[in-house]
N, C-alpha and C positions, 0 to 999 in steps of 0.2 A: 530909202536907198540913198546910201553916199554916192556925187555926184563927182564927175571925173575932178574938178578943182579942189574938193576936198582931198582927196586921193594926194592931189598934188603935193597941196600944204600939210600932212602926214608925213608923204615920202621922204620933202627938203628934212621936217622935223627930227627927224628918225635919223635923216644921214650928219644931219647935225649934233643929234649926239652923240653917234657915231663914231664922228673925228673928236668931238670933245674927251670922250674917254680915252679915244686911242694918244689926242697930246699931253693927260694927264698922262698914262702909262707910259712915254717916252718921259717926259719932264721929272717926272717921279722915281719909277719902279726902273728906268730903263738906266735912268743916271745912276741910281744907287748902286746895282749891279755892276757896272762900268767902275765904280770907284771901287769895287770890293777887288778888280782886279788887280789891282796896286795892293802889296802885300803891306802889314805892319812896316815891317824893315824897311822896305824902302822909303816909304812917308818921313819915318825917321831920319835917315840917312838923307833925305833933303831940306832936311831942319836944320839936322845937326854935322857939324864937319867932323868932327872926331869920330871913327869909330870905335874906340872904345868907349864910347858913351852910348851911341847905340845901343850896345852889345848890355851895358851896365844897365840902360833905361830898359829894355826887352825884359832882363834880368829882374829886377825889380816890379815890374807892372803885373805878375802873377804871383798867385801864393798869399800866405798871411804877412808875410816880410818879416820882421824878426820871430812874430809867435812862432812861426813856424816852427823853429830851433827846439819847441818846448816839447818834449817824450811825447804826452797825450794828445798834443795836437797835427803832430808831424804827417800820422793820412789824412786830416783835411786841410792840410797845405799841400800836399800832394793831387789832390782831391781836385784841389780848384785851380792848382798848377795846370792840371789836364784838362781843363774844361775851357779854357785859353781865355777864361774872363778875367778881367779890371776888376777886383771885388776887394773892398778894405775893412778890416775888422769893423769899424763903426759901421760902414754897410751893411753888412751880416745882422749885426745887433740892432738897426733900422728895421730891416726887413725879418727876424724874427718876432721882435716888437709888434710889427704891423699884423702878423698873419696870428700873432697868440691870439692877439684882438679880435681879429675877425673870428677865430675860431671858439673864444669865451661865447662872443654871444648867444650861438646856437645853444651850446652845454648848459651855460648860467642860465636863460631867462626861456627856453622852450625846453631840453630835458631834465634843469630843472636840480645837478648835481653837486649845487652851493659851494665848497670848497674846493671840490675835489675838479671846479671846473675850472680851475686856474693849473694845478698841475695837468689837467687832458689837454688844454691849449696851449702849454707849451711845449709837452711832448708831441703834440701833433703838427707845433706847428718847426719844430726841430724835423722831425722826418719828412715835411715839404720840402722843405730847406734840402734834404739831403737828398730826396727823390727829383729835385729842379736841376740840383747837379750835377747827380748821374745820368739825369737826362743830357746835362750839355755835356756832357763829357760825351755818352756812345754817338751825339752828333756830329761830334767833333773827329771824334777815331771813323766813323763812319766815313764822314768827309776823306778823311786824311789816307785811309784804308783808298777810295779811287783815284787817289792822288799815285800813290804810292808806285804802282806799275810805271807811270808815266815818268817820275819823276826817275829810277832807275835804264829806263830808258835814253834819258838824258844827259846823264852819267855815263851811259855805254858810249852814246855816239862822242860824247867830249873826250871819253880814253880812249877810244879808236881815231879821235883826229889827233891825239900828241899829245891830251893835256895833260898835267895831273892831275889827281885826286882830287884836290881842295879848290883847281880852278873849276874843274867839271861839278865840283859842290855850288859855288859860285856862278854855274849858267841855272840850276836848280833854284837858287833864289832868285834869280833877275827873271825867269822867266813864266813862273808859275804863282798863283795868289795864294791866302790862306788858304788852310792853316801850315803847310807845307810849306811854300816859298819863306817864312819866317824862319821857320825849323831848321831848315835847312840851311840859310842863313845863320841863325846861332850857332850851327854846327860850323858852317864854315867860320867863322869868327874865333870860336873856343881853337882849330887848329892852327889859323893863323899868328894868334897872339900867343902861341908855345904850346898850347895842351895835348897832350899825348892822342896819338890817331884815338885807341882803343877806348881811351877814358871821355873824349868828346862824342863817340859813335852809342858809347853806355848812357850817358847823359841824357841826349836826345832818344833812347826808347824809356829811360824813365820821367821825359817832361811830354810824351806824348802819350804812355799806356798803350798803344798798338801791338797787339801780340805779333803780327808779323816782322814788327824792326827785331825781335832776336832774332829771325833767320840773318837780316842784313847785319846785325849785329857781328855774330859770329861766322859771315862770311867773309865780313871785312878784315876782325880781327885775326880768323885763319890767314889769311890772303897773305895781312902785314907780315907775318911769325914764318910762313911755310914758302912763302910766293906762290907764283903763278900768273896765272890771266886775270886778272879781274873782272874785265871787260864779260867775257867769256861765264863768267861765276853769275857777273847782276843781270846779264842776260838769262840766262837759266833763273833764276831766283826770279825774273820778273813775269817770265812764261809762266812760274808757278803760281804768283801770286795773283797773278789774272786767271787762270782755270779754278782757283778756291772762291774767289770774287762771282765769276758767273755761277760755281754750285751754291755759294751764300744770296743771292736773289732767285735763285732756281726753289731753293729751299722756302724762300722767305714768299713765293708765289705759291707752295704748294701748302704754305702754312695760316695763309689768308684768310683763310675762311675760319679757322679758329681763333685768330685775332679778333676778330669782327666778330663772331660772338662772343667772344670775350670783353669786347666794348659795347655791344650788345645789352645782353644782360646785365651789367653794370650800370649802363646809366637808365634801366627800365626801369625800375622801381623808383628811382626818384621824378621822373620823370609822367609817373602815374602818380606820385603823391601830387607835384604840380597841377596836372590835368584836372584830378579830384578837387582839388581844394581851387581849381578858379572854376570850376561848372556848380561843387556844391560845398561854400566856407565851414559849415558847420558841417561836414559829413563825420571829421575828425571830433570832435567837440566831447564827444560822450568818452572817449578814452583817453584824450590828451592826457588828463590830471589824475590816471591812474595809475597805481605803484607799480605795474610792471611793466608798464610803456618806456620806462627809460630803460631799466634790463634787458628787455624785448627788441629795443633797438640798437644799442650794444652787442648783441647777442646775434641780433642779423648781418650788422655791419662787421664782425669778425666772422660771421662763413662767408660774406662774399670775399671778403680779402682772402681768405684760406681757398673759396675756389680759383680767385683770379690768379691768385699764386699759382695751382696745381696748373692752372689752362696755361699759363705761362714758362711752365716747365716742361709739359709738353710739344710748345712751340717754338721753343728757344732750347736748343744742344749745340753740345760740340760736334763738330766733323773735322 
């Protein structure tokens, strides 16, 4: 039986770690957060005195930069325009490089495909590439999407206390972090230095992708062309986009449970070939080096993709 002084030196133990994690979590996680508040633009904008430089550097730090100009590649300069990353052709070609590699070994030297495993690794490792993307990209609209009521709202109360448009743009960048307060920013920037309302409002729903900015889109351009209330317009517009907001997590909570087996099932099998082969190395052995083991698993791995597809269309619609 432990005796009360052990008990003791335990307890200190334990609240000693305690507060250890908790001042790595300020020192760390708490700081990093804290800095993500400060949007792009502004960091800039305390670098730099010029704003048109700003404006030019923001400009520049997304997209292929000139490839982009070129027919065939202008969706994925769009592509990564929306996913609000720093990524430079040579980084692309790093990081396709890296992932063919990792992706040759399995094909080349365990299924065993000799030629044909240098075109699977790079096709595969092109559609990583392009699925790592899209993933930052719906993070990003995702983000941007709960941004978006707020930052309308912000706009309401700046046109209700006198201001205009482009200053009321201007409390939206000072006062909100990514990836909005930049956006917003660029938007106020592009009208400030002459750009037409309409053509700076079209700009910013094609550097973010947010299906909602064509409402704002076309409310604003109405607005300019017909007049009106504005104020009156983004408020309605913001009422709505907060009731679609709560049915898209409403949905996406009733949709849970088909996700999750969807990631489910997807990573069992591999995760039983694991299990197998560290309880027993040779269980595999008798059919690795048979001709239909790489067909066989080809063959599996496109119906899981074909289910995870179908479970995925399932869980994911329009409303």
């Amino acid at each position: 039986m432990i005796n009360s002084e052990l008990w003791i030196i335990y307890a200190l133990v334990f609240g000693a770690a305690l507060l250890g994690f908790q001042a790595l979590y300020w020192l760390v996680f708490r700081s990093r957060a804290e800095r993500k508040i400060i949007n792009r633009r502004l960091t800039l904008s305390s670098e730099l005195s010029d704003p048109v430089e700003v404006l030019d550097v923001l400009r520049h730090e997304r997209g292929l930069g000139n490839l982009g100009n070129v027919p065939g590649l202008r969706w994925l300069d769009q592509l990564i325009m929306q996913t609000g990353l720093k990524v430079s052709p040579a980084r692309i070609f790093i990081w396709i490089t890296v992932l063919s590699g990792v992706f040759y070994l399995p094909l080349a030297f365990w299924l065993k495909l000799g030629p044909l495993a240098i075109v699977g690794a790079v096709a595969l490792a092109l559609l990583a590439g392009y699925l790592m993307l899209r993933s930052a990209r719906a993070r990003r609209i995702s983000r941007f999407s709960e941004q978006l009521p707020e930052a309308l709202d912000i706009v309401v109360r700046g046109l209700r206390a006198g201001h205009p448009f482009r200053v009321a743009l201007g409390l939206v960048a000072r006062e909100l972090p990514d990836p909005i307060g930049t956006e917003f920013g660029i938007l106020n920037d592009e009208i400030s230095f002459g750009a037409d309302q309409q053509v700076a409002v079209d700009h910013l729903a094609a550097r973010v992708g947010q299906e909602d900015l064509i409402f704002v889109s076309i409310a604003i351009n109405i607005q300019s062309q017909t007049g009106g209330n504005l104020a009156e317009i983004l408020q309605g517009l913001s009422r709505v986009l907060r009731n679609r907001s709560k049915l898209r997590l409403k949905v996406r909570a009733l949709t849970s449970e088909g996700r999750l087996s969807a990631v489910f099932m997807t990573a069992m099998p591999f995760i039983l070939f694991l299990v197998v082969n560290l309880i027993s190395p040779a269980y595999f052995s008798e059919v690795r080096d048979h001709a239909l083991t790489g067909p066989a698993i080809v063959a599996g791995l496109m119906l899981l993709g074909i289910g995870n597809f179908v479970m995925y269309r399932m869980v994911n619609f329009k409303f």
